[in-house]
C-alpha positions in Angstrom: 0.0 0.0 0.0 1.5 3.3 -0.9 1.6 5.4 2.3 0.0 8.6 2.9 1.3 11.7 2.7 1.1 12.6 6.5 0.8 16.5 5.6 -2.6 15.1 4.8 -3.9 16.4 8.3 -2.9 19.9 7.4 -5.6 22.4 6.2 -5.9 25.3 4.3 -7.0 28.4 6.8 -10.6 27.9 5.5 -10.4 23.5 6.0 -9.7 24.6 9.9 -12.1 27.9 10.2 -14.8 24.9 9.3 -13.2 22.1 11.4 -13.2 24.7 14.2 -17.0 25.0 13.7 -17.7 21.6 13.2 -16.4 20.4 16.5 -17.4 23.3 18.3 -21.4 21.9 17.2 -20.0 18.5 18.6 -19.2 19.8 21.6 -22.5 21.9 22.3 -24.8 18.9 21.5 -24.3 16.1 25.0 -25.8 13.6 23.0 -22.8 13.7 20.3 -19.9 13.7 23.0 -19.2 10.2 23.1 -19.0 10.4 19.5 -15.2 9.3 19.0 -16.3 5.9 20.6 -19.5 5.5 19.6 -20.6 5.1 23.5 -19.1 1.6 23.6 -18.8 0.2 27.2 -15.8 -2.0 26.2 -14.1 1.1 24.3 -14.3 3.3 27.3 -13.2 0.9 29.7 -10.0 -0.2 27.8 -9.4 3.9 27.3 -9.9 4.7 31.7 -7.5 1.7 32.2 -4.8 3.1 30.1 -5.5 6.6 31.4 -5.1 5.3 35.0 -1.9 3.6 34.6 -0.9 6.6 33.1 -1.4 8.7 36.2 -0.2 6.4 38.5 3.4 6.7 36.5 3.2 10.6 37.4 5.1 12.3 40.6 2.9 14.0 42.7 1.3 17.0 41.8 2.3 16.4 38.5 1.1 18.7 35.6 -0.2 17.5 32.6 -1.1 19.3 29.3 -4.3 17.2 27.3 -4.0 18.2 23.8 -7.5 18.6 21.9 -8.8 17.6 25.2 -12.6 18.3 23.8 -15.1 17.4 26.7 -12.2 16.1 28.8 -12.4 12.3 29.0 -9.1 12.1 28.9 -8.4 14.4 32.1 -11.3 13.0 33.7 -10.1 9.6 33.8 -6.3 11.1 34.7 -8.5 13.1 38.0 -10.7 10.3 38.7 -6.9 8.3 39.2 -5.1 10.7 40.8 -6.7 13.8 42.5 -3.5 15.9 43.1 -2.9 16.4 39.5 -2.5 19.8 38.0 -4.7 19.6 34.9 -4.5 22.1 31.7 -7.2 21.6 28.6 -6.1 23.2 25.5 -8.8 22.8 22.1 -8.6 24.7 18.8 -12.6 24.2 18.9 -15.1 25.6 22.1 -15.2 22.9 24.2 -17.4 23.2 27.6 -15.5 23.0 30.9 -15.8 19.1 32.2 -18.0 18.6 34.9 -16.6 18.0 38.5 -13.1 17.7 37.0 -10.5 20.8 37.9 -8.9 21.7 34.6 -7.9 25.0 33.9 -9.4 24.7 30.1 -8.1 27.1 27.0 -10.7 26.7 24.4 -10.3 28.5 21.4 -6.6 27.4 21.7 -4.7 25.7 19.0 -2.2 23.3 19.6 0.4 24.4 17.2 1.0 27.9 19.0 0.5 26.8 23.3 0.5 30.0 24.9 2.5 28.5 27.8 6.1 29.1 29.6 8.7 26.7 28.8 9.4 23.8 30.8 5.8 24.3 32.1 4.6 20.7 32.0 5.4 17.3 33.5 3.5 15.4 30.9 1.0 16.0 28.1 -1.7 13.4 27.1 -3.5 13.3 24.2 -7.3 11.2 23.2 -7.7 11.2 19.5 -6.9 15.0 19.8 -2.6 15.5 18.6 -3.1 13.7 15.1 -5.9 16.0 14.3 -3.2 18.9 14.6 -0.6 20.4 12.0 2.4 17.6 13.8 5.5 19.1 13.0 4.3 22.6 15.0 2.7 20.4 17.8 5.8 18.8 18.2 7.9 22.0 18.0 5.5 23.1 20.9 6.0 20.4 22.9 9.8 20.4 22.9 9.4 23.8 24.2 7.0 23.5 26.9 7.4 19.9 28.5 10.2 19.9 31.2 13.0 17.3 31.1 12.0 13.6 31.5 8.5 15.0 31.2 6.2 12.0 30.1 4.1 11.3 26.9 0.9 9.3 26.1 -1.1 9.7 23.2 -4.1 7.6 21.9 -4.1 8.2 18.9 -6.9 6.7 15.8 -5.6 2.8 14.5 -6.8 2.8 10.5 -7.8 -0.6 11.3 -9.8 0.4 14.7 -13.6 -0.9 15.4 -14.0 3.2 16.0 -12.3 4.2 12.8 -14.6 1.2 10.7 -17.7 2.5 12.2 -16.8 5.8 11.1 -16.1 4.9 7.8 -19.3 3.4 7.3 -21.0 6.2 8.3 -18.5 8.4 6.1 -19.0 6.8 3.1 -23.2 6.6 3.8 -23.3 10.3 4.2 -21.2 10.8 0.8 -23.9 8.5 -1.3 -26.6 9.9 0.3 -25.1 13.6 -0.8 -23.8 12.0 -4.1 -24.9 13.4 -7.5 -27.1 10.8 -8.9 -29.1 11.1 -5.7 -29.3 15.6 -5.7 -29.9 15.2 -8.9 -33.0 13.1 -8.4 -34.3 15.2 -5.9 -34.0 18.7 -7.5 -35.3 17.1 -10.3 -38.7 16.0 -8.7 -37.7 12.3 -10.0 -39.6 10.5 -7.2 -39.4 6.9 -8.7 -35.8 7.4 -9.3 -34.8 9.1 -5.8 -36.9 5.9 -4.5 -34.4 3.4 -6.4 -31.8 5.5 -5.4 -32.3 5.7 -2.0 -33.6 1.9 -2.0 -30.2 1.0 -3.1 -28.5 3.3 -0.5 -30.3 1.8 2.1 -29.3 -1.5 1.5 -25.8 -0.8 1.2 -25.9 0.7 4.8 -28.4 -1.9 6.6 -29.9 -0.1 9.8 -27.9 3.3 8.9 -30.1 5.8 10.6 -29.8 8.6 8.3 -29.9 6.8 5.4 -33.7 5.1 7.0 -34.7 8.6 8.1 -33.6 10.1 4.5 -35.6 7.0 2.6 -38.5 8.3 4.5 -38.7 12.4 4.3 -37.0 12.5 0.7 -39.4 11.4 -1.3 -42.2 13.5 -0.1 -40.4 16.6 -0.4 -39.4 15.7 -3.9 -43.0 16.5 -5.2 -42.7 20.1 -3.9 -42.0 23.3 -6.1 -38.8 23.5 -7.5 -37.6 26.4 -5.1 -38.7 24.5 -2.1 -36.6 21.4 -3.6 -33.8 23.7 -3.9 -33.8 25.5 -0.5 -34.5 21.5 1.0 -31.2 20.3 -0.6 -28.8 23.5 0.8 -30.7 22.6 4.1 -29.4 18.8 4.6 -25.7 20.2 3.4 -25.9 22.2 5.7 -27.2 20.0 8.2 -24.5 17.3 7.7 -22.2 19.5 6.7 -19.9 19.3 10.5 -20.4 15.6 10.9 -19.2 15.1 7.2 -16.1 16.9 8.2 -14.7 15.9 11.2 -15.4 12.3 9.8 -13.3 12.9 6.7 -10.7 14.9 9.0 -10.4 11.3 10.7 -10.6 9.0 7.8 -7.5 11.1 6.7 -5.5 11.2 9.9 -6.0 8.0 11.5 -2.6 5.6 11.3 -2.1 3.0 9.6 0.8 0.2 10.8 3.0 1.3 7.9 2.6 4.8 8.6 3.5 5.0 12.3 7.3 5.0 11.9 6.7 8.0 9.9 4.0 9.3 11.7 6.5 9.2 14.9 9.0 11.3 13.2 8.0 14.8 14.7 8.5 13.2 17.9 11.7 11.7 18.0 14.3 14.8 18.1 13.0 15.6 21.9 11.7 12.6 23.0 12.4 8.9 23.6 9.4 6.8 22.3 9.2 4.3 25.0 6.2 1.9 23.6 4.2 2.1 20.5 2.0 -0.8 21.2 -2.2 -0.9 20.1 -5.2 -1.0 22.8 -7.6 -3.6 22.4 -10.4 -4.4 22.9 -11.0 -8.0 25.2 -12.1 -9.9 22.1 -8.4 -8.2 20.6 -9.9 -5.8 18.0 -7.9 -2.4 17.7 -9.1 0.2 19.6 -6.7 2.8 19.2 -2.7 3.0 18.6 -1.3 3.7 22.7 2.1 5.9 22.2 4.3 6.5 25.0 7.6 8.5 25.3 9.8 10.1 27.5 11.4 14.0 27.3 14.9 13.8 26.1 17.1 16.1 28.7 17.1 19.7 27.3 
């Protein structure tokens, strides 16, 4: 398999003015925050363990820097281990301050330019948050404000995850139900044919919710004036507009087992990767690649 390029994750100012907004309306919705792992029992079990074995590695009072630290799960689990901690949250996206968990929280904040003192930090953390970042700068940041023998742990999206197939599914069902074939049915009033079409979709993605909920309202709407068609069709880009890009944004940055000595590379001038290993799930699907290093001496 040809590898990626892994520049792939950087964006034009406009790609990250609308991934900015599309996690933000993550973020503001509850019932999307365990989006990342699809609300699986198993998933956020394995992720707590890991997190807990991380904090019980620390030094007391320790402070840690979580990196796209979103609605803090990460720093949850890291308080939940160890109360004495010294938490910082930093997201490029307005995230809302985690309940019952101290963390001084910088939304608004991206990764690439940390507004912090050198040396400031005895570890940083990341939960599917780093390899959503521009790498290179991250990494530039973190050399400058981790102390010496500061410690590492990022999990970080496996290409070959349970979260990253589920995902993909749902990727690839919003992109047919936005395809051309299927607009152009619709704004065409072409009832029987948006019917085939979205007959087709819908088994292609068995028990897909949007596609089900799309087979249902589409059709109906079809038969209304042209304008109306029209204004319906902006509507539903609009309305799946964030989901669509934060799941492209991971289908693009998740790693692959070929990628990751590459992938590592921004890493490696100030750190020491200690373990590069993958979290599983009991049954021993992929959860998630678990990364762990140590600050090289300044």
């Amino acid at each position: 398999m040809e590898l990626r390029d892994r520049t792939s994750c950087d964006r034009t100012s406009c790609d990250r003015t609308r991934a900015q907004d599309a996690w933000t309306a993550v973020w503001r919705d509850p019932a999307s925050r365990l989006q990342c792992i699809g609300g699986a029992p198993d998933i956020a079990h394995a992720l707590r363990g890991h997190w807990s074995t991380f904090a019980a590695s620390l030094g007391a009072g320790a402070r840690v820097l979580d990196l796209g630290c979103g609605a803090g799960a990460a720093s949850g689990a890291l308080w939940a281990a160890r109360g004495d901690l010294k938490l910082t949250g930093i997201d490029f996206a307005s995230v809302p301050a985690p309940a019952g968990v101290p963390v001084r929280l910088l939304s608004d904040t991206p990764m690439e330019s940390m507004p912090f003192a050198d040396a400031g930090f005895d570890a940083a953390i990341s939960q599917f948050g780093y390899e959503y970042s521009r790498m290179h700068k991250t990494a530039n940041q973190l050399a400058r404000v981790l102390a010496p023998a500061a410690r590492v742990s990022f999990v970080v999206h496996h290409a070959a995850s349970s979260v990253v197939a589920t995902n993909r599914a749902r990727l690839n069902a919003i992109l047919a139900v936005l395809g051309r074939d299927t607009q152009a049915a619709f704004l065409a009033g072409n009832v029987f044919v948006l019917d085939a079409k979205l007959s087709a979709l819908s088994q292609r993605h068995p028990g897909d919710s949007l596609v089900m909920e799309l087979a249902r309202i589409l059709p109906p709407r079809a038969r209304a004036a042209s304008r109306e068609r029209a204004a319906a069709w902006r509507a539903l880009e609009a309305a799946l507009s964030p989901e669509l890009t934060i799941l492209e944004a991971m289908d693009s940055c998740c790693v692959a087992p070929e990628e990751l000595e590459g992938w590592l590379g921004p890493l490696r001038p100030f750190c020491t990767v200690t373990s590069a290993s993958v979290l599983r799930k009991p049954d021993g699907t992929a959860i998630a690649w678990r990364i762990d290093a140590v600050r090289c001496p300044a």
